[in-house]
PDB file of N, CA, C and O in Angstrom:
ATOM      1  N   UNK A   1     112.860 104.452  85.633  1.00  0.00           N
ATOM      2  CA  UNK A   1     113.324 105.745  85.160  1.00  0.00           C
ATOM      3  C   UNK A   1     114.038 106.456  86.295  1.00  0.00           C
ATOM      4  O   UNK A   1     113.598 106.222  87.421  1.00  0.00           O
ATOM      5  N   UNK A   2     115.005 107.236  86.191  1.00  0.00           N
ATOM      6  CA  UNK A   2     115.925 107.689  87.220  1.00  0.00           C
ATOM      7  C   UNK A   2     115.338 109.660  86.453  1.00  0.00           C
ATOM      8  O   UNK A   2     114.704 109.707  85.399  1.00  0.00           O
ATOM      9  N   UNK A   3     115.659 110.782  87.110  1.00  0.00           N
ATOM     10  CA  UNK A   3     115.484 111.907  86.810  1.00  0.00           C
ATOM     11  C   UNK A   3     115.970 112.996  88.068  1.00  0.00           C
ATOM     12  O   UNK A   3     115.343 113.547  88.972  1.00  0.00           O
ATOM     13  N   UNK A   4     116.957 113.006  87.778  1.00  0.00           N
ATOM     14  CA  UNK A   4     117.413 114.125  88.952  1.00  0.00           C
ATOM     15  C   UNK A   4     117.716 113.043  89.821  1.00  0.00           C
ATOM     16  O   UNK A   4     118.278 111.962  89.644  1.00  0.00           O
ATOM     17  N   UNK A   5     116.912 113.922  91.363  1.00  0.00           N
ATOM     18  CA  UNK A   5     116.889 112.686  92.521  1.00  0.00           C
ATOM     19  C   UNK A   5     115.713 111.484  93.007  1.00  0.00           C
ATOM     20  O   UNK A   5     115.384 110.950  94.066  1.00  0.00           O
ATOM     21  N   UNK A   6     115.349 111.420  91.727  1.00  0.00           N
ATOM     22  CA  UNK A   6     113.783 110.422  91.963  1.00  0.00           C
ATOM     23  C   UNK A   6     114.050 109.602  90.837  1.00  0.00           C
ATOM     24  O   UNK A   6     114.091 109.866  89.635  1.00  0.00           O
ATOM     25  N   UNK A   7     114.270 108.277  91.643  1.00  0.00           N
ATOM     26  CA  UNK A   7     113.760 107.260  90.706  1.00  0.00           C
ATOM     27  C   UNK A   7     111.960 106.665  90.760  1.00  0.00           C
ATOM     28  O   UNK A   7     111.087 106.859  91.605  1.00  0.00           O
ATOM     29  N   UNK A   8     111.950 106.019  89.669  1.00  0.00           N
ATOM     30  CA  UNK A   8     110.350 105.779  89.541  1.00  0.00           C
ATOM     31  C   UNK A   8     110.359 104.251  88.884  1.00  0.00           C
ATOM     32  O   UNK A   8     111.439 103.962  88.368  1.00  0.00           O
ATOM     33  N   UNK A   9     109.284 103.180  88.817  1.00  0.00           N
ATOM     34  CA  UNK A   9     108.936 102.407  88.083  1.00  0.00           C
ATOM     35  C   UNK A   9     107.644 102.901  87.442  1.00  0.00           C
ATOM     36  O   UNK A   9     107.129 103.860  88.017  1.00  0.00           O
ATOM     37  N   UNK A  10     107.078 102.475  86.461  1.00  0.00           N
ATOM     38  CA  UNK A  10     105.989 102.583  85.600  1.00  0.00           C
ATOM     39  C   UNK A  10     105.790 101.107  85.222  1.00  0.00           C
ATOM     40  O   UNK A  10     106.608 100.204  85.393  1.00  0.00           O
ATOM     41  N   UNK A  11     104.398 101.000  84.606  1.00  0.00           N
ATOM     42  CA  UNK A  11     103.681  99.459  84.673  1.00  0.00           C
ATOM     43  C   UNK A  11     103.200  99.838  83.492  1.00  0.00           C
ATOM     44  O   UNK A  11     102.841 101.014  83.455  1.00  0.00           O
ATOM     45  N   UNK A  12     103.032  98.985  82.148  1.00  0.00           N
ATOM     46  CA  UNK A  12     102.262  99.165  80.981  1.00  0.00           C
ATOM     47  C   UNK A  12     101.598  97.958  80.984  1.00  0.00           C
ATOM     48  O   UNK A  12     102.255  97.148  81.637  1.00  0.00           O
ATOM     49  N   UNK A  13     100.576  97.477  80.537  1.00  0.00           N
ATOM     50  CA  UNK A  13      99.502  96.854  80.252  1.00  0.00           C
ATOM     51  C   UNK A  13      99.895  96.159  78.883  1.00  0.00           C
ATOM     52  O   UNK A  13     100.028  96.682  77.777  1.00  0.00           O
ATOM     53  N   UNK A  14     100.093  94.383  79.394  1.00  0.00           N
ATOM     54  CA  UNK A  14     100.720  93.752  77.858  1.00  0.00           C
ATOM     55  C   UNK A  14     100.233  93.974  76.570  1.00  0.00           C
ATOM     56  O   UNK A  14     100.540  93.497  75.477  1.00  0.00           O
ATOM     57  N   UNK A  15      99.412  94.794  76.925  1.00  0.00           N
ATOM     58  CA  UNK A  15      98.204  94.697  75.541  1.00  0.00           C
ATOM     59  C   UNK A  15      99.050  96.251  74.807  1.00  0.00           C
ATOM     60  O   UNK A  15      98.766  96.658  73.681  1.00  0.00           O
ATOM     61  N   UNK A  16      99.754  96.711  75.424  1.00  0.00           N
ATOM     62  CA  UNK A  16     100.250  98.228  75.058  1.00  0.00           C
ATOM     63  C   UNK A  16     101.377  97.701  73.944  1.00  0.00           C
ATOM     64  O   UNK A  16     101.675  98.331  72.929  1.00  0.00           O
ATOM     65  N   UNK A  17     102.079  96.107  74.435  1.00  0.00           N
ATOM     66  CA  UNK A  17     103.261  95.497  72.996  1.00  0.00           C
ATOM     67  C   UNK A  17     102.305  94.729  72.228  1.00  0.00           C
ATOM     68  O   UNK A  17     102.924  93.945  71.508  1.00  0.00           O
ATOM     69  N   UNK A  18     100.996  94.624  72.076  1.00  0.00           N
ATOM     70  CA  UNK A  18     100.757  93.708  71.372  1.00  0.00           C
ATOM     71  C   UNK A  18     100.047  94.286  69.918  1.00  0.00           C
ATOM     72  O   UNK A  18      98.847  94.461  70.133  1.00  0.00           O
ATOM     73  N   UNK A  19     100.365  94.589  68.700  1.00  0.00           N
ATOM     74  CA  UNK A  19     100.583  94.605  67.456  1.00  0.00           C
ATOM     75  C   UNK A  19      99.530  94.131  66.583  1.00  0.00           C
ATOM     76  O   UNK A  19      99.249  94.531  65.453  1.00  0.00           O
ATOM     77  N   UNK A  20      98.684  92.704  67.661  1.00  0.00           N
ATOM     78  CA  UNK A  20      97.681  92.316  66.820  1.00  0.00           C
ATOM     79  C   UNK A  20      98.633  91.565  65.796  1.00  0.00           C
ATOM     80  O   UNK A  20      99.849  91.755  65.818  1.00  0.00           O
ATOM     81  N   UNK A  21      97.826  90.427  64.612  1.00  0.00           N
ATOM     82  CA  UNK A  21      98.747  89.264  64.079  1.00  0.00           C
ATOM     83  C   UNK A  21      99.193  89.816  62.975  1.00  0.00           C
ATOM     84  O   UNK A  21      98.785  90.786  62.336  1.00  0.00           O
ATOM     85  N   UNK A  22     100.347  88.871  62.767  1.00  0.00           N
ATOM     86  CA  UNK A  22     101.130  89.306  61.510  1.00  0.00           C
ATOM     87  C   UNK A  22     100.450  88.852  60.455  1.00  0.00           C
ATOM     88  O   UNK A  22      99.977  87.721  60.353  1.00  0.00           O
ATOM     89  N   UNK A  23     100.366  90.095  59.317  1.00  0.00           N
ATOM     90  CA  UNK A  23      99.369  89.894  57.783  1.00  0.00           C
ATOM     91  C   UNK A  23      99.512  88.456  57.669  1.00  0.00           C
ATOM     92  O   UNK A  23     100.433  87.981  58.333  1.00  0.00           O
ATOM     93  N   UNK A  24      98.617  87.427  56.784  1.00  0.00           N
ATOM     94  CA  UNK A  24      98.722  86.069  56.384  1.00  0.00           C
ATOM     95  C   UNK A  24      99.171  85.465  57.532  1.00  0.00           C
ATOM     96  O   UNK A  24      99.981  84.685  57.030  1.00  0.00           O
ATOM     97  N   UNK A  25      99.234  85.227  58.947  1.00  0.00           N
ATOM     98  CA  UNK A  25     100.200  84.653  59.893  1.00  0.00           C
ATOM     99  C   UNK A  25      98.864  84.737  60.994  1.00  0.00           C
ATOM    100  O   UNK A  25      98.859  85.548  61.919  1.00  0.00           O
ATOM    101  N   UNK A  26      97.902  83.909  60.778  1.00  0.00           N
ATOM    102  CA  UNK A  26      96.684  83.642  61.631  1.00  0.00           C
ATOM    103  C   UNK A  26      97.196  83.076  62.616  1.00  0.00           C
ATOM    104  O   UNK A  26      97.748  81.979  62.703  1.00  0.00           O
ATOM    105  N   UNK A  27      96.939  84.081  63.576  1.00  0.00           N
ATOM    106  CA  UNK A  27      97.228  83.237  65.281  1.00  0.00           C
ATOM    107  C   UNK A  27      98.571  83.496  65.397  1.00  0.00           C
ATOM    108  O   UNK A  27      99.043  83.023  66.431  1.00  0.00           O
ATOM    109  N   UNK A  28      99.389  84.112  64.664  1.00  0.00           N
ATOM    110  CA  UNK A  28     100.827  84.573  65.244  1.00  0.00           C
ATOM    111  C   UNK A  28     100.813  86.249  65.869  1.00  0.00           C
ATOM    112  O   UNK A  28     100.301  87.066  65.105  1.00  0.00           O
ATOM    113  N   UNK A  29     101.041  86.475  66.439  1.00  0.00           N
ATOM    114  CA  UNK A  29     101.013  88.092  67.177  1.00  0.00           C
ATOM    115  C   UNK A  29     102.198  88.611  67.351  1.00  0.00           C
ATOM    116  O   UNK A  29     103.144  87.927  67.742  1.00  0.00           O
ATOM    117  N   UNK A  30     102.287  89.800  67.100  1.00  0.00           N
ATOM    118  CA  UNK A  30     103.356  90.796  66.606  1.00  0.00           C
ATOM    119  C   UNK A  30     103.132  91.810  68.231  1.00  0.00           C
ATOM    120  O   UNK A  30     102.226  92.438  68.778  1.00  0.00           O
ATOM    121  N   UNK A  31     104.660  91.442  68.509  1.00  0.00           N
ATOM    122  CA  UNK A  31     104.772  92.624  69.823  1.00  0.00           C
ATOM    123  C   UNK A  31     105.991  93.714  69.619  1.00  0.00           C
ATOM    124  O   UNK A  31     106.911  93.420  68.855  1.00  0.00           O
ATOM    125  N   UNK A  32     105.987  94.558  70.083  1.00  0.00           N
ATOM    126  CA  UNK A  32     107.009  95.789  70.370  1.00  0.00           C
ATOM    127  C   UNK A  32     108.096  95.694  71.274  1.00  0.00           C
ATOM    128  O   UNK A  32     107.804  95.934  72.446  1.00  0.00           O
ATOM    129  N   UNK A  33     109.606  95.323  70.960  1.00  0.00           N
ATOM    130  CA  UNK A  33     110.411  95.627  72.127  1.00  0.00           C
ATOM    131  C   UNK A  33     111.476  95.782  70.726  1.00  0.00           C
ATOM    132  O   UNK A  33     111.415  95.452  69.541  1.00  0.00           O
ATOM    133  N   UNK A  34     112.477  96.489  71.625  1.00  0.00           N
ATOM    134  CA  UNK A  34     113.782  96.816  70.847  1.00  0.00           C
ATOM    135  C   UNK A  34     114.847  96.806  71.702  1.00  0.00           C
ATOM    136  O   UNK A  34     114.584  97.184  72.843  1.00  0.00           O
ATOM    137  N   UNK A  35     116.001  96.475  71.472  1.00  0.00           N
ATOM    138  CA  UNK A  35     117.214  96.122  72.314  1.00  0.00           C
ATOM    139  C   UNK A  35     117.978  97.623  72.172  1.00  0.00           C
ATOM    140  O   UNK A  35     118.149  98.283  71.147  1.00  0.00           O
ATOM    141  N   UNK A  36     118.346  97.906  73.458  1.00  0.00           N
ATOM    142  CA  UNK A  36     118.756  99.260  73.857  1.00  0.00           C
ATOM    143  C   UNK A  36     120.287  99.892  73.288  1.00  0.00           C
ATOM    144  O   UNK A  36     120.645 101.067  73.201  1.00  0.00           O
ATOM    145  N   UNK A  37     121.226  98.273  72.849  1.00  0.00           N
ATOM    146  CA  UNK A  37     121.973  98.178  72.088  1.00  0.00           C
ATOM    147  C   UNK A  37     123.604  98.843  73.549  1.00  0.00           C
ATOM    148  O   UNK A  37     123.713  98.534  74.736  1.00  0.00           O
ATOM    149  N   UNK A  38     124.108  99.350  73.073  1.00  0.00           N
ATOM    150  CA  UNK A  38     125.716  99.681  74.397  1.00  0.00           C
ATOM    151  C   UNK A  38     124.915 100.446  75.320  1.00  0.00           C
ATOM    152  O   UNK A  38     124.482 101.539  74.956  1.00  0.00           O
ATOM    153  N   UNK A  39     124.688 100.034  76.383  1.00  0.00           N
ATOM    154  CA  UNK A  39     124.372 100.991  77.976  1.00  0.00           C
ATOM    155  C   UNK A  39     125.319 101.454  78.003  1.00  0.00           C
ATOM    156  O   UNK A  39     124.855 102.224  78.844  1.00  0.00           O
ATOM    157  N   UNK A  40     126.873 101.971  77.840  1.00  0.00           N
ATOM    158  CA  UNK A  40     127.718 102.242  78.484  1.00  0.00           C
ATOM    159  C   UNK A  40     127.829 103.942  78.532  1.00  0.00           C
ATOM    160  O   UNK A  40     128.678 104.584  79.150  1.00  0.00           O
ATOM    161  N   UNK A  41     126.811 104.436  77.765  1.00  0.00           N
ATOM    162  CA  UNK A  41     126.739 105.372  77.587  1.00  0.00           C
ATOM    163  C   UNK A  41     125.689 106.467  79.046  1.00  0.00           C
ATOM    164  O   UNK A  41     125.416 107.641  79.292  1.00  0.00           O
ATOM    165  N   UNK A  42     125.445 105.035  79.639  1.00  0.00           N
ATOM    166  CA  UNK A  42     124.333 105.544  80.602  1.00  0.00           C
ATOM    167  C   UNK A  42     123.186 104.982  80.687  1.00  0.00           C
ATOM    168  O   UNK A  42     123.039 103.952  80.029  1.00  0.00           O
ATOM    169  N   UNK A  43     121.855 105.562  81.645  1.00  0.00           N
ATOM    170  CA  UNK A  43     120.499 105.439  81.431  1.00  0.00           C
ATOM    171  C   UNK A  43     119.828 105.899  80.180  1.00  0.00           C
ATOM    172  O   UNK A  43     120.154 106.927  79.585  1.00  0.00           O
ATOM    173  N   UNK A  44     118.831 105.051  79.792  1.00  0.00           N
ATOM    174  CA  UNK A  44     118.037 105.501  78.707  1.00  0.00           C
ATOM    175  C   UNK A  44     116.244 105.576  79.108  1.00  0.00           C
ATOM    176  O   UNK A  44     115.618 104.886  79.913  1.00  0.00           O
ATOM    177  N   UNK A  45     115.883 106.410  78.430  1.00  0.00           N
ATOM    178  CA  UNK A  45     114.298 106.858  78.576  1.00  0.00           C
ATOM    179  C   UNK A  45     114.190 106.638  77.242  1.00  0.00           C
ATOM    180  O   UNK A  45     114.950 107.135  76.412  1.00  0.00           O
ATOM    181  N   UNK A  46     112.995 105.690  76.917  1.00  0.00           N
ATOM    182  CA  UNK A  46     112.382 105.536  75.852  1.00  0.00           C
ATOM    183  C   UNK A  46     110.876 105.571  76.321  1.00  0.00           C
ATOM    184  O   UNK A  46     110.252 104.599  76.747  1.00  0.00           O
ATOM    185  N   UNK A  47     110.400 106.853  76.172  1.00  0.00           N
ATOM    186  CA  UNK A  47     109.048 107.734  76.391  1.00  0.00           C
ATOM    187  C   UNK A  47     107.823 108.168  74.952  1.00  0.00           C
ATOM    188  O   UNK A  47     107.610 109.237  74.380  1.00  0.00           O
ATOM    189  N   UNK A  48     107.269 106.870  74.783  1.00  0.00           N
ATOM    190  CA  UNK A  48     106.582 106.321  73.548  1.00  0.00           C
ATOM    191  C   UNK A  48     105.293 106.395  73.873  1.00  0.00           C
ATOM    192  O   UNK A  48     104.946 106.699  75.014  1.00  0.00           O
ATOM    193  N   UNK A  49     104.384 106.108  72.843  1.00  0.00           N
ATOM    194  CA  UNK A  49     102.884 106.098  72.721  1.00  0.00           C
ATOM    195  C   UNK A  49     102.061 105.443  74.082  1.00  0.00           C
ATOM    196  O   UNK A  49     101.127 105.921  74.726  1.00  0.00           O
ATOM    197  N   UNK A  50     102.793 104.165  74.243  1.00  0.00           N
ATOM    198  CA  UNK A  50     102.351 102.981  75.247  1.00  0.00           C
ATOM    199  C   UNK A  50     102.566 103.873  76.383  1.00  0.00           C
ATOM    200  O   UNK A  50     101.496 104.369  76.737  1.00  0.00           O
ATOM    201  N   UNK A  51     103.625 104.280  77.123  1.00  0.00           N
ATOM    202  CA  UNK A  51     103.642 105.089  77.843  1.00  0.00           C
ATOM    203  C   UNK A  51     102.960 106.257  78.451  1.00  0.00           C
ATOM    204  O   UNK A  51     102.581 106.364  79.618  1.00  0.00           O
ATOM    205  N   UNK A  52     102.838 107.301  77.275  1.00  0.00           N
ATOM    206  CA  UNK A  52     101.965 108.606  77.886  1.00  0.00           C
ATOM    207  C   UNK A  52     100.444 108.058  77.642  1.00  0.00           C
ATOM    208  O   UNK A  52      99.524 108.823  77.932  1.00  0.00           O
ATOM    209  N   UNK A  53     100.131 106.707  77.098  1.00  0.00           N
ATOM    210  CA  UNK A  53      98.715 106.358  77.093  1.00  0.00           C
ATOM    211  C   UNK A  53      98.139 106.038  78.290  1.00  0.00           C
ATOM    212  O   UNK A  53      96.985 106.331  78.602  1.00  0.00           O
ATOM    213  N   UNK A  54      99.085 105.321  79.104  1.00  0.00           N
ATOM    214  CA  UNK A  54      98.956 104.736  80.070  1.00  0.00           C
ATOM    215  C   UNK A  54      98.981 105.222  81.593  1.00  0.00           C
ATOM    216  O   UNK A  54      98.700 104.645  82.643  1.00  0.00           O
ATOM    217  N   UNK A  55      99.585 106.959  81.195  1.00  0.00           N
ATOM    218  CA  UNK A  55      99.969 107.893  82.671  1.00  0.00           C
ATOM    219  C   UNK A  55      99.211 109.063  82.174  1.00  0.00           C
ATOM    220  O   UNK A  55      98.735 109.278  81.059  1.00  0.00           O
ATOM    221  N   UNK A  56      99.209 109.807  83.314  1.00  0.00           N
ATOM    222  CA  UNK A  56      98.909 111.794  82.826  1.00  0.00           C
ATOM    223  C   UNK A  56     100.009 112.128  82.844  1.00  0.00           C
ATOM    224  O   UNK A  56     100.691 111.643  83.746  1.00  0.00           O
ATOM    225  N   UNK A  57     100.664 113.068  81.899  1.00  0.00           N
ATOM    226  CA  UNK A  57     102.281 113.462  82.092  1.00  0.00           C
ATOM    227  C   UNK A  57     101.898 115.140  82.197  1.00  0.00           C
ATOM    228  O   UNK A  57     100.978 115.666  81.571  1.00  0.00           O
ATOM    229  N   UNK A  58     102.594 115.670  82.905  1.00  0.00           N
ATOM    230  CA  UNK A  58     102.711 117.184  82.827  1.00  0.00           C
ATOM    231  C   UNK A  58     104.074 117.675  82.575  1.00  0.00           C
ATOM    232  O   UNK A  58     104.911 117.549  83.469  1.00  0.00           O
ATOM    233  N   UNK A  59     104.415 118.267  81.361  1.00  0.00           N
ATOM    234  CA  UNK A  59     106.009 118.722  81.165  1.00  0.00           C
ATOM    235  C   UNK A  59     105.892 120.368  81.580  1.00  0.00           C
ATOM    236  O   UNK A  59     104.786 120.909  81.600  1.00  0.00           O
ATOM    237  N   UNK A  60     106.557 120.767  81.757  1.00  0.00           N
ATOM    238  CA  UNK A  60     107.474 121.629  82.524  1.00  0.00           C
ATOM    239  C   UNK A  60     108.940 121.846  81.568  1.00  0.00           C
ATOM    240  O   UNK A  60     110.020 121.305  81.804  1.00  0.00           O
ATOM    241  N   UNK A  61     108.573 122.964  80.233  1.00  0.00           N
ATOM    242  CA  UNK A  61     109.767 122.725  80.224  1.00  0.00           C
ATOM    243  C   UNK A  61     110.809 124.335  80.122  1.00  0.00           C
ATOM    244  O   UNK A  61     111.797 124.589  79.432  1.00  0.00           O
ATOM    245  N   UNK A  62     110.107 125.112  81.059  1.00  0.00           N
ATOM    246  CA  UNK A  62     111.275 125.696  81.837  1.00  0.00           C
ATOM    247  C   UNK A  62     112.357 125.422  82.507  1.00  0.00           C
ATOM    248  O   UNK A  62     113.543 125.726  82.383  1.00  0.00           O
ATOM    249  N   UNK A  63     111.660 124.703  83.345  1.00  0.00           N
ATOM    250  CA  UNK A  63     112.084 124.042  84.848  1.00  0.00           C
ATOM    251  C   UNK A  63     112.698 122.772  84.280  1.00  0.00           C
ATOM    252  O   UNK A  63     113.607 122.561  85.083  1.00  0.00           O
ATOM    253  N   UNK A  64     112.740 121.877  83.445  1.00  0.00           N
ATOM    254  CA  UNK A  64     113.418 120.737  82.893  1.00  0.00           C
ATOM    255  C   UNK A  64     112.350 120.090  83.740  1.00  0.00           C
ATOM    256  O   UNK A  64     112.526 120.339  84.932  1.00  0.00           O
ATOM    257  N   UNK A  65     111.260 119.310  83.485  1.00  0.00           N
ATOM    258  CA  UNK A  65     110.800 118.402  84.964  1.00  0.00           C
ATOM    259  C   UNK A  65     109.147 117.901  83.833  1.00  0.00           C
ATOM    260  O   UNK A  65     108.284 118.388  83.102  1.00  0.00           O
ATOM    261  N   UNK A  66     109.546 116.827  84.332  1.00  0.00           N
ATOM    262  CA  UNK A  66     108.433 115.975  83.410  1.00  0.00           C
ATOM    263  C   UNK A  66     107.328 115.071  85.052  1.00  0.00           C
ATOM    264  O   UNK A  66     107.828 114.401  85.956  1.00  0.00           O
ATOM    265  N   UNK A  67     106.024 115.379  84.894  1.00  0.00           N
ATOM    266  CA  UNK A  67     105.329 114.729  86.280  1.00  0.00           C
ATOM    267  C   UNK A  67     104.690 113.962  85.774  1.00  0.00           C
ATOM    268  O   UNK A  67     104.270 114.189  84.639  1.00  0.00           O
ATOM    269  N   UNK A  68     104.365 112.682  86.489  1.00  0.00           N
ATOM    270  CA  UNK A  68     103.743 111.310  86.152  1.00  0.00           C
ATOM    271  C   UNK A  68     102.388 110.970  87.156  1.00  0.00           C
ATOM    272  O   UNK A  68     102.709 110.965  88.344  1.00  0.00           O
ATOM    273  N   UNK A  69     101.517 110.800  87.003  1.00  0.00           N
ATOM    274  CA  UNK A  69     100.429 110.170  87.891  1.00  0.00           C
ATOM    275  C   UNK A  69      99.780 109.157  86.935  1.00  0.00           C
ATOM    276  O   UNK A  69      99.692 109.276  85.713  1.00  0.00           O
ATOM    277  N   UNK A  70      99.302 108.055  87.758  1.00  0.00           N
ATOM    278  CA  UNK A  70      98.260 107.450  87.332  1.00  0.00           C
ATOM    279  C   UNK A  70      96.635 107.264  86.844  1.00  0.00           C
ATOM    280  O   UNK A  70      95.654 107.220  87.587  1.00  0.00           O
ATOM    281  N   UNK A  71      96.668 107.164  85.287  1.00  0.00           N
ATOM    282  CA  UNK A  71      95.202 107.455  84.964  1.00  0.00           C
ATOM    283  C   UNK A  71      94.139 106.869  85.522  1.00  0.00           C
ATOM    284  O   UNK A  71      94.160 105.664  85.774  1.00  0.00           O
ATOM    285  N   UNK A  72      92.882 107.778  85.836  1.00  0.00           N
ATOM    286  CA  UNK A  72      91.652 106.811  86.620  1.00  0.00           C
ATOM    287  C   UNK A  72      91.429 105.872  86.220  1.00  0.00           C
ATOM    288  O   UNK A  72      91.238 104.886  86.932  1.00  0.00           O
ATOM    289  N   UNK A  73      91.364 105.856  84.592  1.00  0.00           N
ATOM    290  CA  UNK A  73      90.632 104.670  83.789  1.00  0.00           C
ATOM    291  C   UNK A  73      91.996 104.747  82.802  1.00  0.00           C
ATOM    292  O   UNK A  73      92.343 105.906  82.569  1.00  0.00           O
ATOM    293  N   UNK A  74      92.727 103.822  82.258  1.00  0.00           N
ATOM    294  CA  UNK A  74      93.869 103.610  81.332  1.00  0.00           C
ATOM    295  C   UNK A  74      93.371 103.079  79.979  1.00  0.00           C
ATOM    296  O   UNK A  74      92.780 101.999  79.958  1.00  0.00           O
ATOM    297  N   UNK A  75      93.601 103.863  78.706  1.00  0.00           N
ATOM    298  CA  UNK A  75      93.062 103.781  77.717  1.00  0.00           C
ATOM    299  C   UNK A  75      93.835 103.083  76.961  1.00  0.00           C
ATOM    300  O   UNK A  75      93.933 103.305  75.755  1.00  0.00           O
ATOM    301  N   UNK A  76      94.547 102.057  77.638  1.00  0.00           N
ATOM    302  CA  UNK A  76      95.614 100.994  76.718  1.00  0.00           C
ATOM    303  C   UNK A  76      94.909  99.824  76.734  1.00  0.00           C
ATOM    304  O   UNK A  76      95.525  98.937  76.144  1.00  0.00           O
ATOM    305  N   UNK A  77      93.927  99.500  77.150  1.00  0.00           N
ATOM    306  CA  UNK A  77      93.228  98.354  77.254  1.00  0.00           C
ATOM    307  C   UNK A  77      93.409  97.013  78.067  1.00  0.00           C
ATOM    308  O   UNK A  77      94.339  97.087  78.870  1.00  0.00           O
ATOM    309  N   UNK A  78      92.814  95.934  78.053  1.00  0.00           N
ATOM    310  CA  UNK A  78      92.967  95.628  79.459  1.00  0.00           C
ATOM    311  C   UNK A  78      94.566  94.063  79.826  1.00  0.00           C
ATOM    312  O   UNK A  78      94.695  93.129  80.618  1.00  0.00           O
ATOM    313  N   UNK A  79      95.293  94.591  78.826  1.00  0.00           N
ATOM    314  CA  UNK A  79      96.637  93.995  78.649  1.00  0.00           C
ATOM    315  C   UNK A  79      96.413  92.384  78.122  1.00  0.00           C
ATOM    316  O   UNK A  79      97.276  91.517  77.979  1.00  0.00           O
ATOM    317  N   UNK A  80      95.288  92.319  77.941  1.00  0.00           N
ATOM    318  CA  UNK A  80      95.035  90.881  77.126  1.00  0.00           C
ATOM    319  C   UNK A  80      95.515  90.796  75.729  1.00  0.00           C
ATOM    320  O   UNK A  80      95.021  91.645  74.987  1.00  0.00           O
ATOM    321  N   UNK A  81      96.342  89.993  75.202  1.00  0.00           N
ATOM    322  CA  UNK A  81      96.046  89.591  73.790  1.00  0.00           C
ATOM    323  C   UNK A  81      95.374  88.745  73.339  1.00  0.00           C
ATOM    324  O   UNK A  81      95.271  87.653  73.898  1.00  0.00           O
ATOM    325  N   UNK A  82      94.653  89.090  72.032  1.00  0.00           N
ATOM    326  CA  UNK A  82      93.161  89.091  71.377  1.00  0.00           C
ATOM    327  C   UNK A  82      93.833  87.913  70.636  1.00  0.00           C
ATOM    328  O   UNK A  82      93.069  86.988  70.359  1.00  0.00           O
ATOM    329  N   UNK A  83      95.105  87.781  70.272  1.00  0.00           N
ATOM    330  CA  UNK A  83      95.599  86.461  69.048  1.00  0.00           C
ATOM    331  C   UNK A  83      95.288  85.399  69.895  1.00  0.00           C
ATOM    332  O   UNK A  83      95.117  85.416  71.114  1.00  0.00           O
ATOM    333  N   UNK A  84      95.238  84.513  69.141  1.00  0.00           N
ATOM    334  CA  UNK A  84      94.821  82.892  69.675  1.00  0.00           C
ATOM    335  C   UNK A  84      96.701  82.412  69.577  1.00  0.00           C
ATOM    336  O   UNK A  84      97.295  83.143  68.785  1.00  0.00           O
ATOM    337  N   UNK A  85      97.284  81.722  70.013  1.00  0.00           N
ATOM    338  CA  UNK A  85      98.415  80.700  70.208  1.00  0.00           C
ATOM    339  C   UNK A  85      98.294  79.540  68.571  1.00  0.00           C
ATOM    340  O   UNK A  85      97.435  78.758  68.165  1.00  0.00           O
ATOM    341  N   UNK A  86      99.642  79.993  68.046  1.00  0.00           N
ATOM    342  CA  UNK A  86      99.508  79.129  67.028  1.00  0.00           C
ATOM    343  C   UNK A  86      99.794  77.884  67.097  1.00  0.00           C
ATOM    344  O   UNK A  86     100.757  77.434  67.718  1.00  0.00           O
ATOM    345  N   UNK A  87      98.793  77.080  66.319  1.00  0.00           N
ATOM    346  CA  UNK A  87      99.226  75.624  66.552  1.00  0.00           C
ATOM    347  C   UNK A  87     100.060  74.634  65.459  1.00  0.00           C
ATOM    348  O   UNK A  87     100.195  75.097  64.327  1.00  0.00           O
ATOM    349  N   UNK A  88     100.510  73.567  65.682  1.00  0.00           N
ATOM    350  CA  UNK A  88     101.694  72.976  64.788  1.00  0.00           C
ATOM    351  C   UNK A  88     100.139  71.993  63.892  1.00  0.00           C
ATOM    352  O   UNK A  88     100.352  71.226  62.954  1.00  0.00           O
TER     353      UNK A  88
END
């Protein structure tokens, strides 16, 4: 994430894309990503569930200014997926 003059990385926990299996589709697992589609327009912030689960955010929105720290304990769980690997 870029914001003003601070850039930042953030870390989500694989378990934050994982969806759990698709109805009738035992052992197949359903994850979350979406293609950002023309950058040319710039940087993008896509600031979702997985995200503020995973940080403390404090907005500020006088001042325009969004603050990030890391939670003691992260309530996204422990980035494992629970599906088993489907077999042929």
């Amino acid at each position: 994430m870029r914001s003003g003059h601070v850039s930042m990385n953030v870390t989500l926990p694989a378990g934050s894309f994982n969806l759990g299996e698709y109805p009738g589709q035992l052992g197949i697992c359903q994850a979350v990503f979406n293609s950002p589609g023309n950058m040319d327009a710039g940087s993008l912030w896509i600031i979702g569930s997985p995200l503020l689960k995973a940080y403390y955010t404090v907005w500020d929105g006088l001042n325009h200014k969004i603050g990030w720290a890391t939670l003691k304990s992260p309530s996204g769980g422990d980035g494992q997926c629970t599906c088993k690997p489907a077999t042929a």
